[in-house]
C-alpha positions as CSV (number, residue, x, y, z in Angstrom):
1,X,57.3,136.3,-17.1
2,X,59.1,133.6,-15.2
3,X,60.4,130.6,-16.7
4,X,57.7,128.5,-15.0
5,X,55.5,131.1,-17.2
6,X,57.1,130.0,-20.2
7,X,57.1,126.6,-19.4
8,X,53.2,126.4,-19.3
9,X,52.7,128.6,-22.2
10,X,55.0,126.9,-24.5
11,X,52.9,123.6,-23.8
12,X,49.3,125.4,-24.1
13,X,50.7,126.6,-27.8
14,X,52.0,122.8,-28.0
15,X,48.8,121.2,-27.1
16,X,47.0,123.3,-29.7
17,X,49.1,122.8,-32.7
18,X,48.1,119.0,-32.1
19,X,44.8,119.8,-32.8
20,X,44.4,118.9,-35.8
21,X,42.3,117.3,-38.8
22,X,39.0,117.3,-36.6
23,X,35.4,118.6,-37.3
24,X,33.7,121.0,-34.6
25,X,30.1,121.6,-34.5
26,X,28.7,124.7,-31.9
27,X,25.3,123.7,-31.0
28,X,23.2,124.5,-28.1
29,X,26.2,126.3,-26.1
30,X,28.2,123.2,-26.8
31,X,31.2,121.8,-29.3
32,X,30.6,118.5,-30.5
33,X,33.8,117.4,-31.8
34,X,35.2,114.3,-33.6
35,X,38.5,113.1,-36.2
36,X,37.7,114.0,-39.4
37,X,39.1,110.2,-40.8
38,X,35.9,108.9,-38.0
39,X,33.4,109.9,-39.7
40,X,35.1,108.5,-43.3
41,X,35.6,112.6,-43.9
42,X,39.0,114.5,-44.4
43,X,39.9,118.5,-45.0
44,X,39.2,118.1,-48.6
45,X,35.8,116.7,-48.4
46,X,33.4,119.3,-50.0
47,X,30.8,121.2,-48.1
48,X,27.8,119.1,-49.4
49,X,29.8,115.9,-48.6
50,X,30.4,116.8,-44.8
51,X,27.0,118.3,-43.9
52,X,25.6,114.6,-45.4
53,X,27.8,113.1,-42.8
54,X,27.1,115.3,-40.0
55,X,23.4,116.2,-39.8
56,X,22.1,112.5,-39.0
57,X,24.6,112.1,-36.0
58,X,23.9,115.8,-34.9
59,X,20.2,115.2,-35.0
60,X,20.1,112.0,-33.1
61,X,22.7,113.3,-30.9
62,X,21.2,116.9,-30.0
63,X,17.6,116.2,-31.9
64,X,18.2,119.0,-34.1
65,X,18.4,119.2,-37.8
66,X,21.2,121.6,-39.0
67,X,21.1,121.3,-42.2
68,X,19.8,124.9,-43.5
69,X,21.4,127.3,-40.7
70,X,24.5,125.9,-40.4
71,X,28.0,126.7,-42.8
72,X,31.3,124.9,-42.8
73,X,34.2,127.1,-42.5
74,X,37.9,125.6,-42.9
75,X,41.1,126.5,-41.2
76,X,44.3,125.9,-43.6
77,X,46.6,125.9,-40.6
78,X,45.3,123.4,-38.8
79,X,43.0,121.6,-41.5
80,X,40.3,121.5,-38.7
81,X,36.6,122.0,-40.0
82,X,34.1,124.2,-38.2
83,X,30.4,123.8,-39.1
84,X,28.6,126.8,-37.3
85,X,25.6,128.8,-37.3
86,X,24.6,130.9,-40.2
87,X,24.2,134.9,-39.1
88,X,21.4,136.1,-38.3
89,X,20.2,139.7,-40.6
90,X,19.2,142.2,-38.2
């Protein structure tokens, strides 16, 4: 790897540590993504509290209601909050 190499990867791995406190939603083959502290929301909002604040701008934004098949999932390392589809049994 040359130092060029290094160069680039060292800012990738920068980039994404600054990634932080934000709220991504995967709908439709897209991430809608947004600060938590925009949408009056941090990492220690409960579950009940962030699907409130989500589902009305998700719905008028992508006309669909998430609020039963969706789950909020939490990363501790970067305190970023991921509200994806629920599994599907099969």
């Amino acid at each position: 790897m040359t130092n060029q190499d290094l160069d680039q990867r060292t800012a990738e791995l920068e980039a994404a540590d600054n990634v932080v406190e934000k709220i991504f939603v995967t709908i439709g083959g897209q991430d809608w993504q947004r600060d938590l502290s925009d949408l009056g929301l941090s990492f220690d909002s409960s579950e009940s509290e962030i699907m409130n604040r989500i589902v009305p701008i998700i719905k008028e934004e992508f006309g669909e209601n998430i609020s039963e098949y969706y789950k909020v999932r939490k990363a501790l390392n970067s305190h970023n909050i991921f509200v994806i589809p629920n599994s599907t049994a099969g």
